[in-house]
C-alpha positions in Angstrom: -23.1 -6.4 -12.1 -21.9 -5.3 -8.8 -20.0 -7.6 -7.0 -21.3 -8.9 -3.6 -18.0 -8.8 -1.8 -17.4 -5.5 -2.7 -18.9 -2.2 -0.8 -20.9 -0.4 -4.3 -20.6 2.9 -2.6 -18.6 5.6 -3.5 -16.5 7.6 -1.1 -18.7 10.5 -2.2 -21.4 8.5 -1.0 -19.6 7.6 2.3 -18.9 11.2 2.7 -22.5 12.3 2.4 -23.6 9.8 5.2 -21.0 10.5 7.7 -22.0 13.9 6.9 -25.6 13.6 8.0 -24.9 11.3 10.8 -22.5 14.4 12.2 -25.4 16.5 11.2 -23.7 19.4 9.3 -24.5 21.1 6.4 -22.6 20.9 2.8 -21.5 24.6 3.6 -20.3 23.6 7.7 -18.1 20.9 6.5 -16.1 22.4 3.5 -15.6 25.7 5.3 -13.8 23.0 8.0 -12.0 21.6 5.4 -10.7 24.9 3.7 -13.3 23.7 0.6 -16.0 25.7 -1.6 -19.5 24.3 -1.1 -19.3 23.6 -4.7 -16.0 21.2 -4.6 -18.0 19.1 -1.8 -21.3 19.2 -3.7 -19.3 17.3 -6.8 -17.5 14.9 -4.2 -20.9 13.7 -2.7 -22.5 13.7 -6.4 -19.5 11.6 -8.1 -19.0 14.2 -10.2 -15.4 14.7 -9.2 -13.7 11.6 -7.8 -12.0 11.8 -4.3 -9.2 10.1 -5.1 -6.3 12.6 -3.1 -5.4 11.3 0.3 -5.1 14.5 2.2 -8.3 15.5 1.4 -9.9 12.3 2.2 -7.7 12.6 5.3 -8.9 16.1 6.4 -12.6 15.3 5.9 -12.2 12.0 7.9 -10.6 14.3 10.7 -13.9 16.9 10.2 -16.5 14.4 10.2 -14.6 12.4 13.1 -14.7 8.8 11.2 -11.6 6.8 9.9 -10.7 7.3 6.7 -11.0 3.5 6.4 -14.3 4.5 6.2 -15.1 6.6 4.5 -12.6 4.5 1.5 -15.1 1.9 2.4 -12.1 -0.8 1.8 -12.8 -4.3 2.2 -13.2 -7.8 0.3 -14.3 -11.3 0.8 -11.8 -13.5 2.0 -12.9 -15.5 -0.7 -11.7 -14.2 -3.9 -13.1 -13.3 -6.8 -10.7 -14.6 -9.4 -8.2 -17.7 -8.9 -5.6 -15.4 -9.6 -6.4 -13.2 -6.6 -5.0 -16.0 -4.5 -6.4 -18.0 -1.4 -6.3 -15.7 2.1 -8.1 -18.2 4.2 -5.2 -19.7 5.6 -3.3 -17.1 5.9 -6.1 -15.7 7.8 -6.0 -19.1 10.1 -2.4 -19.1 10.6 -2.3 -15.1 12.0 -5.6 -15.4 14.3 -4.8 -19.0 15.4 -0.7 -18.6 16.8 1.1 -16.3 18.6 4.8 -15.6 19.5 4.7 -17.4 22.6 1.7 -20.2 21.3 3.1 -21.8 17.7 0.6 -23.7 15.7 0.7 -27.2 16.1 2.7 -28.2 12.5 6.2 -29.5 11.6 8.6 -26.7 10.8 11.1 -27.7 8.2 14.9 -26.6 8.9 15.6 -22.8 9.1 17.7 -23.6 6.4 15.2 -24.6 4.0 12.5 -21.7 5.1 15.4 -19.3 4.3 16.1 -20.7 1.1 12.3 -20.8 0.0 11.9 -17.3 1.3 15.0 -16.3 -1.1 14.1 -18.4 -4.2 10.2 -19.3 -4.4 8.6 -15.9 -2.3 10.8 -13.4 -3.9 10.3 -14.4 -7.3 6.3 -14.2 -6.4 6.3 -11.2 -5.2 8.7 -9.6 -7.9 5.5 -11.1 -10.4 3.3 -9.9 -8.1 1.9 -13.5 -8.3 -0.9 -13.5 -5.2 -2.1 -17.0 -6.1 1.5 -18.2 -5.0 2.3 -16.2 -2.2 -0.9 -17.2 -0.9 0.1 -21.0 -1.1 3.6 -20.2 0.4 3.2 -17.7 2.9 1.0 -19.3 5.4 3.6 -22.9 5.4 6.3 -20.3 6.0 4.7 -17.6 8.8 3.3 -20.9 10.8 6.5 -22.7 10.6 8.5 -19.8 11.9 6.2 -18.8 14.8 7.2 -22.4 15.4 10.9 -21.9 15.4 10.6 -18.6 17.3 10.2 -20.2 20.6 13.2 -22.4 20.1 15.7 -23.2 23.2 18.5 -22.6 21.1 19.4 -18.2 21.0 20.6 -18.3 17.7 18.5 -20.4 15.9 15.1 -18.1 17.3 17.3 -15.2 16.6 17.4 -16.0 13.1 13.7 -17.1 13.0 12.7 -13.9 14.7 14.2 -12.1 11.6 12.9 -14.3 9.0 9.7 -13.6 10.4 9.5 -9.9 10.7 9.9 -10.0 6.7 7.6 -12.7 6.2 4.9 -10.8 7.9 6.1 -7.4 6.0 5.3 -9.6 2.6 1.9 -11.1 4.1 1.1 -7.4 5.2 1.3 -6.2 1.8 -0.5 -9.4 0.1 -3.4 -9.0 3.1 -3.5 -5.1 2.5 -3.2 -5.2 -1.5 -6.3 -7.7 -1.6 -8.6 -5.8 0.8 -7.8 -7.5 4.0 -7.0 -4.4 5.9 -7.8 -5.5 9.4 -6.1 -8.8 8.5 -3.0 -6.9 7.4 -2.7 -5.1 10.5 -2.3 -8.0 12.9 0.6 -9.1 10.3 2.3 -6.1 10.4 1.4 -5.7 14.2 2.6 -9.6 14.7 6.3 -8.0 12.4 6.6 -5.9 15.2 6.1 -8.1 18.4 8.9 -10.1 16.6 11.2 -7.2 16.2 10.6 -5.9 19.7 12.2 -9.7 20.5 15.2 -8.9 19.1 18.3 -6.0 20.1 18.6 -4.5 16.6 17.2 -1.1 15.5 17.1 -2.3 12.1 14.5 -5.0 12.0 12.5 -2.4 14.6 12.8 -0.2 11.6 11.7 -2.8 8.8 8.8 -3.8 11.2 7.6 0.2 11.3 7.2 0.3 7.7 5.2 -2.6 7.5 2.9 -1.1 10.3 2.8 2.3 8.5 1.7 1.1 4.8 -0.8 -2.0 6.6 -3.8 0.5 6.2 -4.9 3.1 3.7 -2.4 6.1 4.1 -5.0 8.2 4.4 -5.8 6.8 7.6 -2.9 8.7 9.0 -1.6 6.1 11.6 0.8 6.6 14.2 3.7 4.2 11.8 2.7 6.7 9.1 2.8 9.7 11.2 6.6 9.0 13.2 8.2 7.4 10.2 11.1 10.4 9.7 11.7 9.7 13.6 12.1 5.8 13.1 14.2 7.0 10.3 16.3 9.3 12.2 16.9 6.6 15.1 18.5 3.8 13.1 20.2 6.1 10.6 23.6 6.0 12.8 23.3 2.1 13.1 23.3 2.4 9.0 27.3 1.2 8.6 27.7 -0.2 5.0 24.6 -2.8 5.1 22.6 -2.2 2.3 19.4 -3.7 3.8 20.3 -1.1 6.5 20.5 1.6 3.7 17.3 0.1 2.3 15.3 0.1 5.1 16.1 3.6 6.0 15.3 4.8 2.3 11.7 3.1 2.3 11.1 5.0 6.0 12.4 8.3 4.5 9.8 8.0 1.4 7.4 7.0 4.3 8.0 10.4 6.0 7.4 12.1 2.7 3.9 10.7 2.4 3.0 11.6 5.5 3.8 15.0 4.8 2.0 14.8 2.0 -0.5 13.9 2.9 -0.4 16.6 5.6 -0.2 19.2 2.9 3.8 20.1 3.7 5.0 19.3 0.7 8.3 21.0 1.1 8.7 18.7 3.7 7.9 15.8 1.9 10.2 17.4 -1.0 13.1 17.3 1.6 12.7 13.6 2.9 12.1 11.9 -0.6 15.4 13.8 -1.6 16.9 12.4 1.1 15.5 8.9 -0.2 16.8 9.8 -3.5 20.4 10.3 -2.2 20.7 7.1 -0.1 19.1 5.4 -3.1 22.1 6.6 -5.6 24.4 5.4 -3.4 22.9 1.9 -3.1 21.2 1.2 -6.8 18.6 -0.9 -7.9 18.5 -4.6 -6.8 16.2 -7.3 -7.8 16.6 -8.5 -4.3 16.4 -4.7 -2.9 14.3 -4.9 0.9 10.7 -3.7 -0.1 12.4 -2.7 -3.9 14.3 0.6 -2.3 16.6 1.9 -5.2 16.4 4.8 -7.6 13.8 3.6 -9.8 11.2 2.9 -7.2 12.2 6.2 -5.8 11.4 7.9 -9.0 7.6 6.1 -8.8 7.4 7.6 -4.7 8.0 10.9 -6.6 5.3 10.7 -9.2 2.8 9.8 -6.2 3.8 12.5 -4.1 3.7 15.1 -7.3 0.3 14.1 -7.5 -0.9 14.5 -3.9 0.7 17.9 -4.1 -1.5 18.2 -7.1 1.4 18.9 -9.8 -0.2 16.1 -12.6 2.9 17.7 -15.2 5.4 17.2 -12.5 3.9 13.6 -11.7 4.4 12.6 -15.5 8.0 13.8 -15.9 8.9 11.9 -12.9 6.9 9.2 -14.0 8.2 8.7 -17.4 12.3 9.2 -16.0 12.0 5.7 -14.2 13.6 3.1 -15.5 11.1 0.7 -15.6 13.5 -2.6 -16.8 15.1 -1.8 -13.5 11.7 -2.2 -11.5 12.1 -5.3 -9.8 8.6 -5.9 -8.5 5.3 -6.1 -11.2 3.5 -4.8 -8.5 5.9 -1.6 -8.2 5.4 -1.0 -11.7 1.9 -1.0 -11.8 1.9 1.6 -8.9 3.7 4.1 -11.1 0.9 3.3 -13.9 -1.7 4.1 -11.3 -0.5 7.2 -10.5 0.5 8.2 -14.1 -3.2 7.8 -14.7 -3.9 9.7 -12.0 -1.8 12.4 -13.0 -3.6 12.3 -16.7 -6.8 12.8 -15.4 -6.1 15.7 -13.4 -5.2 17.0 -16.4 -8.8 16.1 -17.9 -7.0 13.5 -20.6 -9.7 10.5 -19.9 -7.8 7.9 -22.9 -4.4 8.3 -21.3 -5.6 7.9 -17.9 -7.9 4.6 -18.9 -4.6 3.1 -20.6 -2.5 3.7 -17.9 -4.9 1.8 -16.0 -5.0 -1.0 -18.3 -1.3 -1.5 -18.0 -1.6 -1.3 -14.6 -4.0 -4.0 -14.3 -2.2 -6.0 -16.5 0.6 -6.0 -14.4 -1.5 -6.8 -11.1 -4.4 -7.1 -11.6 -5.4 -7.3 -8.0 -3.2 -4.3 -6.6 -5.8 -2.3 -9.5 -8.8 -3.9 -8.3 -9.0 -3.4 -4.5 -7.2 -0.1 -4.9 -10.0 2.3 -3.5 -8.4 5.2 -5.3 -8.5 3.1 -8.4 -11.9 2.3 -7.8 -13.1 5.9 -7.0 -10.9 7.5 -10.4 -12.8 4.5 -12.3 -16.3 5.6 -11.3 -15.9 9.1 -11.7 -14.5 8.7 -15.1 -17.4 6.0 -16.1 -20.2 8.2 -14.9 -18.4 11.5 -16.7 -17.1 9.4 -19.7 -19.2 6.7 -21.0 -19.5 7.4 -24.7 -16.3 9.0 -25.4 -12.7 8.0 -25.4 -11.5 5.2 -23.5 -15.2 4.5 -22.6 -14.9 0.9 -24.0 -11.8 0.1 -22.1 -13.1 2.3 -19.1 -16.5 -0.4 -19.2 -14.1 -3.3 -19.1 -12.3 -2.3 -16.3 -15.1 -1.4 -14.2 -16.9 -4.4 -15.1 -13.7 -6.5 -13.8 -13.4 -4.5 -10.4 -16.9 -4.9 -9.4 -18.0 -1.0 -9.9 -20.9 -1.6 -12.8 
């Protein structure tokens, strides 16, 4: 049964209205995109899923729609499962404060919010545990919007900065549970904090949140300028290794952008430049957004897959060390596109159990994943009665697509 908070349609599907509404033919539109009629024809059929984002980017360009669209990416604020996690106040703590108008609530010491951010939040998000971060987040983001119009410099200096990552983690809660527009105006709020403060670095953790708060494929300007953001806080670097960290996680933005551009020797050369800095520093269970050489190695099976190399995409994929993935949530990324990678290569059971590891791992990053959800519909209408088409059932069932 198809789950009312969730949009049933296909990108295929969404690509065969925006089609007609432009009024061009099956032929116009893939000679635009450099496509045979044929390709386009299985795309708007569901017989091949449209699961690459630079070709989900080009025909959004084509057809002159968002790719938001045409991903048709969105959720109930309500969630489905308990485990999801509660949005709503999160929801009432972004659209009901600003910078310069807190909410009306006691803040606790910055002390305290510090420590909680440290202890409580980090070991959430390194489970990938949504149901907590949703009970902790919106206390903390209220309570520092609070602190951030403090008489005393220091004391808003340091909320300032607390808050520009607490609205980095909210971005990626917001965006990995559907919440896309929501996820914007936290990443967008990251940034008004930043711009607050003197320090390129902070600038530079806000950008990232802004370029990974919608679908990549969406192409915004964050995405777009990421190697310049890198480039202007690389001499501020020093021997910080949030510094370091930051300007890895901007470097591996770059590369995607590329990617997803189709330059994929340029995306080669900025994810090697990621993979340097990222010797240097290690892996860190506390690493800024989990920048070290294992989640480096996971940036590299996604970008081997964009560039449509599924053999590359598995070698890198299975050279991570995955007991020095810090983050759940970073681990089922790498799952996702290891089954991506297998079913480029037509190998259906491989792909469906990398899947169910995934989902295992977080559940909810699977679920609302619209690239998940179009390689799980494609498979289930190609693969219904034969291997992994039990398991493939299940996890349709539990993301809303059947």
């Amino acid at each position: 049964m198809q789950d009312a908070s969730t949009d049933p349609r296909r990108i295929g599907d969404n690509v065969r209205r925006a089609r007609r509404y432009r009024g061009k033919s099956i032929s116009e539109l893939a000679g635009l995109i450099g496509r045979s009629k044929g390709w386009l024809s299985k795309i708007e059929n569901g017989l091949l899923p449209l699961d690459k984002r630079g070709d989900i980017a080009a025909i959004a360009d084509a057809l002159e729609v968002s790719a938001v669209d045409l991903i048709g990416e969105s959720a109930s604020a309500i969630p489905r499962v308990r485990r999801y996690g509660d949005i709503m106040r999160l929801r009432e703590v972004l659209l009901d404060s600003t910078l310069t108008s807190p909410p009306d609530v006691a803040a606790r010491s910055l002390a305290d919010i510090a420590a909680g951010f440290d202890r409580e939040i980090l070991a959430a998000r390194q489970a990938s545990d949504h149901a907590t971060l949703c009970r902790l987040l919106p206390d903390v983001v209220a309570e520092l919007h609070v602190h951030a119009v403090a008489e005393d410099e220091r004391d808003r200096t340091t909320a300032l900065r607390l808050l520009v990552d607490a609205c980095a983690a909210t971005t990626f809660l917001l965006r990995h549970n559907g919440q896309i527009d929501l996820a914007w105006i936290a990443a967008d709020r990251a940034a008004q904090a930043a711009a607050l403060l003197d320090d390129p670095i902070t600038t530079g953790a806000a950008i990232f949140a802004q370029a990974h708060a919608r679908p990549s494929a969406a192409r915004v300007r964050a995405l777009r300028t990421a190697g310049t953001a890198a480039d202007a806080i690389e001499p501020y670097l020093g021997d910080d290794r949030r510094a370091h960290e930051v300007y890895g996680m901007l470097r591996l933005s770059a590369a995607l952008a590329h990617a997803i551009e189709g330059n994929h020797d340029a995306a080669r050369d900025q994810a090697d430049e990621a993979s340097a800095v990222a010797d240097r520093v290690g892996d860190h269970p506390d690493a800024w957004q989990w920048f070290g050489p294992s989640n480096v190695g996971t940036w590299r099976c996604l970008l081997a897959v964009e560039a449509g190399e599924p053999r590359e995409a598995l070698r890198y994929g299975s050279a991570v060390d995955r007991s020095a993935l810090a983050s759940r949530g970073r681990e089922s990324s790498l799952h996702v596109e290891m089954a991506r990678a297998h079913a480029m290569l037509g190998d259906t059971a491989a792909s469906v159990a990398a899947l169910r590891t995934a989902e295992r791992l977080a559940a909810p990053r699977v679920h609302h994943n619209p690239l998940v959800r179009e390689l799980v519909t494609s498979q289930l209408e190609r693969a219904r009665r034969e291997a992994g088409g039990r398991e493939l059932r299940g996890l349709a069932y539990r993301m809303g697509v059947m």
